[in-house]
C-alpha positions as CSV (number, residue, x, y, z in Angstrom):
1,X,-1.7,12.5,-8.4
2,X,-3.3,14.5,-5.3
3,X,0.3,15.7,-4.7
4,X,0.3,17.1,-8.5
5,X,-3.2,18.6,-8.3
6,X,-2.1,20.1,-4.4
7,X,1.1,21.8,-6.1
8,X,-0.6,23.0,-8.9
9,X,-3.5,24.8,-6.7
10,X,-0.9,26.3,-4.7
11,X,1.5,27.4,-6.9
12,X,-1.6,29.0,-8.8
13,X,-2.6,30.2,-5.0
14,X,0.7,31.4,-4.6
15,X,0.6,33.9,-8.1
16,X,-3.0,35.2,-7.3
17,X,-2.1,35.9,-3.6
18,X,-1.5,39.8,-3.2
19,X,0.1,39.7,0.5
20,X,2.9,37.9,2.0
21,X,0.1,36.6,4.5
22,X,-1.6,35.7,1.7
23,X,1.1,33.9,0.2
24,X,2.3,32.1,3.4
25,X,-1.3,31.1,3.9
26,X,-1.1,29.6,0.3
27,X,2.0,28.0,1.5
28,X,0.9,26.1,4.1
29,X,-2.1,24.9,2.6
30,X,0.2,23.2,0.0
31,X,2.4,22.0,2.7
32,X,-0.7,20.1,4.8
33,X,-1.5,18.8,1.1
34,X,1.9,17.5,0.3
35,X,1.6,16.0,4.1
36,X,-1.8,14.3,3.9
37,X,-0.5,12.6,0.5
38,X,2.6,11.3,1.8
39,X,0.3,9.7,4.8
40,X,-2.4,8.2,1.8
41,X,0.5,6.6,-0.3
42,X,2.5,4.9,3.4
43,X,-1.0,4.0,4.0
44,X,-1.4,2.7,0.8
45,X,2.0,0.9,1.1
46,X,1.4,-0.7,4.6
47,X,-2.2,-2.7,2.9
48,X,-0.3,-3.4,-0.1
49,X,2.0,-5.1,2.1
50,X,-0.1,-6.7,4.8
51,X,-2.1,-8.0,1.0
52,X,1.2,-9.4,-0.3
53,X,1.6,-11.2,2.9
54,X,-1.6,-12.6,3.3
55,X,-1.1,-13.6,-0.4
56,X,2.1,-15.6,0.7
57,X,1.3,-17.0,3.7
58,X,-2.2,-18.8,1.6
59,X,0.0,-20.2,-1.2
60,X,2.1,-21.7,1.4
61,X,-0.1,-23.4,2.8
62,X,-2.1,-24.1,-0.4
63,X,1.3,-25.9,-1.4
64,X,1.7,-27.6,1.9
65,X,-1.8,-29.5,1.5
66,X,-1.3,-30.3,-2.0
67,X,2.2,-32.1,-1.0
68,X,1.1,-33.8,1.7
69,X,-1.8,-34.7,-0.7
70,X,0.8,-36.2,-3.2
71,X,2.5,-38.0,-0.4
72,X,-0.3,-39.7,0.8
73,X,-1.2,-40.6,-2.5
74,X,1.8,-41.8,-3.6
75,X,2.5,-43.7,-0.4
76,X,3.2,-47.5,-1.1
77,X,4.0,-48.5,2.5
78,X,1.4,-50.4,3.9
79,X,2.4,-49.6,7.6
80,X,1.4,-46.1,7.1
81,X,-1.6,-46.7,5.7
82,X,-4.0,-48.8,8.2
């Protein structure tokens, strides 16, 4: 969406400008805006990520306990249960 709105103001930048200097200024101003997006979303992507993995690595163990917990209580050997 930023990258949308940074396009738009340049482009709109880039009409009003009256000078080349003016329109390369324009330019570059949409080019560090196009740049500072694409850094937002990886960032974006890499906590998305690191939360997806978190996610996984709790319902692991979440399902580890709750086996073990049905294994012990389903256990009907007395030897492993002093």
């Amino acid at each position: 969406m930023r990258l949308l709105i940074a396009l738009a103001a340049a482009s709109a930048l880039g009409l009003a400008a009256c000078t080349p200097a003016d329109q390369n200024a324009a330019e570059a101003d949409a080019n560090q805006a196009a740049t500072e997006t694409g850094q937002a979303l990886e960032n974006a992507g890499e906590a998305v990520g690191d939360a997806a993995t978190d996610a996984g690595e709790a319902v692991e163990g979440a399902t580890n306990d709750a086996a073990n917990s049905v294994a012990n209580a389903t256990d009907d050997n007395e030897a492993t249960h002093p």
